[in-house]
VOKENU-614405 format. One record per residue (C-alpha): residue number from 1; z, x, y. Coordinates in Angstrom, 1 decimal, always signed. Example, Ala and Ser with C-alpha at 12.3 -4.5 7.8 and 13.67 -1.06 7.14 Angstrom:
# residues 2
k/Z/X/Y
1/+7.8/+12.3/-4.5
2/+7.1/+13.7/-1.1
This chain:
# residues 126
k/Z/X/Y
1/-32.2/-25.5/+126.6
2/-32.2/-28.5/+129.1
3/-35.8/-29.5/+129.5
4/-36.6/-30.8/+133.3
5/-39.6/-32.1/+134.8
6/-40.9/-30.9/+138.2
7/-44.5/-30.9/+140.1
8/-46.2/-27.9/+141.4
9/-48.9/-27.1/+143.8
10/-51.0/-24.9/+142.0
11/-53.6/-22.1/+143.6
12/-56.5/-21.9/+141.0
13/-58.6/-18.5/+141.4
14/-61.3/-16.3/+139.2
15/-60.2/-13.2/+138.0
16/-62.6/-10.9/+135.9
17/-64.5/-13.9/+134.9
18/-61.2/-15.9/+134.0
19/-59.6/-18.6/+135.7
20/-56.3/-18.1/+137.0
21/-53.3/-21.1/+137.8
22/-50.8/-19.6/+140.4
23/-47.8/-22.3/+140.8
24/-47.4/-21.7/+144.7
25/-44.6/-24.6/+145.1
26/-42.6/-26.4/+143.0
27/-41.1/-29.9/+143.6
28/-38.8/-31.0/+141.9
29/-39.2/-34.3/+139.9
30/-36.0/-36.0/+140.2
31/-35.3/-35.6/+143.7
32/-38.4/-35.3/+146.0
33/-40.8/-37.3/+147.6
34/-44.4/-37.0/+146.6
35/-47.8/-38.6/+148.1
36/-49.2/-41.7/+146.6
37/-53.4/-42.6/+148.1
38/-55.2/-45.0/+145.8
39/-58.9/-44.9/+147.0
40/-59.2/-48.1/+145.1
41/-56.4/-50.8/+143.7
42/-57.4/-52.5/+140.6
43/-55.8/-55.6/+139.0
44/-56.6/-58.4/+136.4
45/-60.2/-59.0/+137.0
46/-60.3/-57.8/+140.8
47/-61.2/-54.2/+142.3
48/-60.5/-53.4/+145.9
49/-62.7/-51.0/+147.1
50/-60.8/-49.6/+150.0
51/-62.3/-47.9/+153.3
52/-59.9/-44.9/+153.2
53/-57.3/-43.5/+150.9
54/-53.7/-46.1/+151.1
55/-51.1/-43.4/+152.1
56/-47.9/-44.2/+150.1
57/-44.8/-42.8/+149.3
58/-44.1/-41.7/+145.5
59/-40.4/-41.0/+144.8
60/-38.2/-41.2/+141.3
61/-35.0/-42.3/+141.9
62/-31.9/-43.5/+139.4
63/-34.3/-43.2/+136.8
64/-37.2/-45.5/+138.5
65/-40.7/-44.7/+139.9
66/-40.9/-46.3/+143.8
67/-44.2/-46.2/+146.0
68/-43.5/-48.4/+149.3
69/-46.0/-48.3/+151.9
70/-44.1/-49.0/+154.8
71/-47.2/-50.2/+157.3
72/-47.7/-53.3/+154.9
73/-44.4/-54.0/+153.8
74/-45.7/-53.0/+150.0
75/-42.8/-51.6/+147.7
76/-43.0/-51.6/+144.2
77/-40.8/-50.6/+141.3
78/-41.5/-49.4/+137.8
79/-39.8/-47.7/+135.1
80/-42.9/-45.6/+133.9
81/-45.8/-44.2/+136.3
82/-48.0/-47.1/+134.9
83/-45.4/-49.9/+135.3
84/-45.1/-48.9/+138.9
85/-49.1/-48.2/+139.8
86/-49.3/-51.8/+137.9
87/-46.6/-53.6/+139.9
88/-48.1/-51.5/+143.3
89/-51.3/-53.0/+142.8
90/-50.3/-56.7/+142.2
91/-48.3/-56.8/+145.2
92/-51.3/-55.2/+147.2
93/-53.3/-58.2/+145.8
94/-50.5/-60.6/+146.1
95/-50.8/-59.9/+149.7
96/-53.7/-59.7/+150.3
97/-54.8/-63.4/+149.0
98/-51.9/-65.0/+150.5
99/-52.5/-63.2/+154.0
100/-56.3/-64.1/+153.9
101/-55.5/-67.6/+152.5
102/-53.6/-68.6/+155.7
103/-55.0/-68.5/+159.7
104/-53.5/-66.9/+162.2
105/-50.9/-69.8/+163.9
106/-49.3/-70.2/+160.0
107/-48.5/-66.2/+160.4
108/-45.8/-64.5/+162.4
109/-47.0/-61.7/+164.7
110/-45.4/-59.1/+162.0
111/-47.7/-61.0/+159.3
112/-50.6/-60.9/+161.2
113/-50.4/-57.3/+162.6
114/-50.5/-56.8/+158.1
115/-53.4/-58.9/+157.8
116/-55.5/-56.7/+160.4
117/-54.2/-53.4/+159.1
118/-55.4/-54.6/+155.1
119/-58.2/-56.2/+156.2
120/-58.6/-53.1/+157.7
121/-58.7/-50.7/+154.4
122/-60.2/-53.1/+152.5
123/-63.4/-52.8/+152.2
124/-64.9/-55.5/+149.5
125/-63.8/-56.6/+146.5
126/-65.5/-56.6/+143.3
């Protein structure tokens, strides 16, 4: 028997006292897209504490984990779910310092549209 992978949407109910898992949607894990929204990024010694969830794209493609978030040019590229939340998260703070690091006139109008919109989730960091 071939084992696959897949994730479901689950609808979790009480019946008679016990609880009940209903799988309402399966996705399957090799070819779909799924939703990626840290509420906070953490790497090295830094936390971002961020002002609303970061809407990303998950997917698994050719054997790789991808989450790209297009609105800040963020795509990062792993071979396990923790090598890609990793890599995510230092290019979010890779980012972040060099955008904040630079004033507006050394930024295209691209760069600094990113530096509002990151500025704009980030809250503070610890």
């Amino acid at each position: 028997m071939e084992e696959k992978r897949a994730f479901a949407e689950l609808k979790i109910f009480t019946r008679n006292g016990r609880i009940v898992r209903k799988i309402q949607n399966e996705i399957g894990y090799e070819s779909h897209s799924l939703s990626y929204a840290p509420e906070t990024i953490n790497v090295d010694n830094r936390r971002y504490i961020l002002n609303y969830p970061l809407r990303c794209l998950f997917e698994k493609e050719d054997g790789h984990f991808i989450i790209k978030n297009e609105s800040l040019d963020i795509y990062a590229v792993g071979k396990t779910v923790d090598d890609v939340e990793n890599d995510f998260n230092e290019e979010f703070d890779n980012l972040y310092k060099t955008l904040n690091s630079l004033n507006e006139s050394q930024l295209t109008l691209r760069m600094n549209n990113i530096k509002k919109i990151i500025n704009l989730y980030v809250n503070h960091v610890m």
